[in-house]
N, C-alpha and C positions, 0 to 999 in steps of 0.2 A: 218913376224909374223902375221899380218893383214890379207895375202890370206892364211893361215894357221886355221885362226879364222874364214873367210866365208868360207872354205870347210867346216870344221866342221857344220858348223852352215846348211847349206844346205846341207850336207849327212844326219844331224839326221833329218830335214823336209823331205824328200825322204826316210825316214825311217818309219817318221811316218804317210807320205798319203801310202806308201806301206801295213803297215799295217791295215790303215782305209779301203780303197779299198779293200783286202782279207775278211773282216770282211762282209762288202758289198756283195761280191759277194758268199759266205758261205751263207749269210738272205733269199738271192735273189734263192739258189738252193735250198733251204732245205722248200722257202715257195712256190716254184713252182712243189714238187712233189704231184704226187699222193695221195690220202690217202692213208695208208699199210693197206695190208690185214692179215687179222690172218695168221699167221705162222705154227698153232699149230694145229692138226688136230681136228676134231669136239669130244667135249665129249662121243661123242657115237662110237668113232669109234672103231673098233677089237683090241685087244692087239696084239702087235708084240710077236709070239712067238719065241726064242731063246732054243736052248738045254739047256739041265742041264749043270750047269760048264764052258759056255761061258760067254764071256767077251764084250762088246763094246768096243776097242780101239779107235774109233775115228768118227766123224759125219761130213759129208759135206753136204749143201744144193745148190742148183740150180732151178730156181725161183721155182716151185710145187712138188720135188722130194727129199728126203730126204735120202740121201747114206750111212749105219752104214756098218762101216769094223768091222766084229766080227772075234775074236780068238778063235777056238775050242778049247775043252780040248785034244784034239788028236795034238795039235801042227799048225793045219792046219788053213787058213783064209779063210772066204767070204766074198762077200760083198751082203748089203739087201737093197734093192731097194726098198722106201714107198712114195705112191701116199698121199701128204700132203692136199688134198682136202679132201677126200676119209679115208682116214689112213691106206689104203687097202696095202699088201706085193703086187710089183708088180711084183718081180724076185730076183734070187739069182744068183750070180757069184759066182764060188768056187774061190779059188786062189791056184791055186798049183808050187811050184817050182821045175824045171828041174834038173836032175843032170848031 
């Protein structure tokens, strides 16, 4: 019962420097980055024009580039490609499926 009592007793210390330590090393990434940069394109920048009747389904980014997959009204997808410095359209993929 006694070596039943010190596991105990030293798994919840190993529990609790485990999580001091994570806590730690969290402080230590988040004060050693970067400052962030705006995300968001400058106020002045063009409006993304889209057709009448589409949709955005969905947004990805990747560090300066901004990927919206639009849903036509004709059924069909593309994807728009926006320079996030800039806010400039940089290209368009259509998406079309094979039959």
């Amino acid at each position: 019962m006694r070596a039943l009592k010190i596991l105990v007793v030293v798994m919840g210390v190993m529990l609790v420097a485990g999580v001091a330590t994570l806590i730690v090393v969290i402080a230590l990434r988040l004060s050693q980055n970067a400052p962030a940069r705006a995300l968001l394109p400058p106020p002045d920048a063009p409006p993304i024009e889209l057709p009448s009747g589409a949709r955005i389904e969905s947004m990805s980014m990747a560090s300066d580039r901004l990927v919206l997959a639009i849903l036509l009204p004709d059924g069909n997808r593309q994807l728009v490609i926006i320079d996030l410095a800039t806010g400039r359209r940089l290209g368009i993929i259509p998406l079309r499926t094979t039959q």
